[in-house]
C-alpha positions as CSV (number, residue, x, y, z in Angstrom):
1,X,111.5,59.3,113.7
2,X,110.4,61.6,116.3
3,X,106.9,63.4,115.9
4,X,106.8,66.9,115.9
5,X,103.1,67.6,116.0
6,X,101.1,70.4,114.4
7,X,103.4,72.7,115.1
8,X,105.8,71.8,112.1
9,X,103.1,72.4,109.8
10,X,102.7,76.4,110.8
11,X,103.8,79.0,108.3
12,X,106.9,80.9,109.0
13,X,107.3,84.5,109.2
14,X,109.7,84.3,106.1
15,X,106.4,83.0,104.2
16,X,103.3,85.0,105.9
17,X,103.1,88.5,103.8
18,X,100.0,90.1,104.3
19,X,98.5,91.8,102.3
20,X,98.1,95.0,103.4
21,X,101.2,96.2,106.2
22,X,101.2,98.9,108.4
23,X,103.6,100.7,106.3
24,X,101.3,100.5,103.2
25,X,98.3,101.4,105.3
26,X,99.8,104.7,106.3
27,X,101.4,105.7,103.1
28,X,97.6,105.2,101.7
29,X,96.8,107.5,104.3
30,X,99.5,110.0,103.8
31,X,98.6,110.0,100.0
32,X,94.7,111.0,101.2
33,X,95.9,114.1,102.6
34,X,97.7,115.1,99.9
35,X,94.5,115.8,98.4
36,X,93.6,119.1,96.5
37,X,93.9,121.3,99.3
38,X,98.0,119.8,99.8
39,X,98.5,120.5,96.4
40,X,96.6,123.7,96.0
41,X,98.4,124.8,99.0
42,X,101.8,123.7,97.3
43,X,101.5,125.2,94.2
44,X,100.5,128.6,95.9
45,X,103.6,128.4,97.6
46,X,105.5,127.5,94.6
47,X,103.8,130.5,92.0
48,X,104.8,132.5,94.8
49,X,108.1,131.9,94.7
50,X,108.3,132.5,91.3
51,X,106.9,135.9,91.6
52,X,109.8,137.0,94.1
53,X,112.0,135.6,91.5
54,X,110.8,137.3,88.6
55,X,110.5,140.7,90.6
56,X,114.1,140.3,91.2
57,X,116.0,142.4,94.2
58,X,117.2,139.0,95.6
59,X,120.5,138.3,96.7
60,X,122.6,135.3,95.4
61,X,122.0,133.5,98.7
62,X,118.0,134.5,98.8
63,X,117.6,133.4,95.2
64,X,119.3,130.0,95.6
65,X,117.9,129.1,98.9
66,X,114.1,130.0,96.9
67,X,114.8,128.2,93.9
68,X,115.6,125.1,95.9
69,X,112.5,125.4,97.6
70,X,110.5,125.8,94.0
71,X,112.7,122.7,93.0
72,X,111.3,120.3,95.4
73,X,107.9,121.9,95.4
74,X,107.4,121.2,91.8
75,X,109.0,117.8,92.3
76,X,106.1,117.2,95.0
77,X,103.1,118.5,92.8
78,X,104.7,116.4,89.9
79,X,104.2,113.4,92.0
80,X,100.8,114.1,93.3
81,X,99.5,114.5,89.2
82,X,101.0,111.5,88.8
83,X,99.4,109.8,91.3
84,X,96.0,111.1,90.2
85,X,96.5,110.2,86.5
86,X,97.3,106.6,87.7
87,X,94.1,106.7,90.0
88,X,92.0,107.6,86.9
89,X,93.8,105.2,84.6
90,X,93.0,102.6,86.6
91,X,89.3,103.6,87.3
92,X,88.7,103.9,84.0
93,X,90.6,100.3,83.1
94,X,87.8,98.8,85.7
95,X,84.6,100.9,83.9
96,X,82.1,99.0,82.2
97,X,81.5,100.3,79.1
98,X,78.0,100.5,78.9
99,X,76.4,101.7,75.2
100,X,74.3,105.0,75.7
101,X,70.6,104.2,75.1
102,X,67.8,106.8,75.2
103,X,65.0,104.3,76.2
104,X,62.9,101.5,74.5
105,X,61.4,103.1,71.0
């Protein structure tokens, strides 16, 4: 049998997942600037675009093209609420719950 050394014993590439990857690390810090300014910003843009729609004196083309537009806007803010409820859910899964008391009486 032939030795191989310590070499053998190193963990593969298939195997090593770290924990935190560059692509995770930067979609953290894409979500951060999506803050409350992004989505203030977004649903500005989105109310709007409902206001030129409800004014009317669009064309087909004009209305389509801003409908679109409010269609994925909406779509974005829907996924930036959802993020924040899951933040909170899971801050307040990890709270301890800590009984209220006014001082020793």
């Amino acid at each position: 049998m032939r030795w191989i050394g310590p070499v053998a014993r190193l963990p593969t590439l298939s195997r090593i997942q770290p924990s935190r990857t560059r692509d995770t690390m930067m979609k953290k810090a894409r979500e951060k600037e999506e803050g409350a300014e992004h989505f203030d910003q977004q649903l500005e843009k989105l109310r709007s675009i409902v206001d030129k729609m409800e004014h009317g004196g669009l064309s087909l083309e004009e209305s389509l093209k801003l409908f679109e537009e409010g269609i994925g806007l909406s779509g974005s803010l829907f996924e930036i609420l959802n993020r924040a409820e899951g933040k909170v859910e899971e801050l307040l899964a990890t709270m301890e719950r800590v009984p209220f008391t006014r001082g020793e009486e």
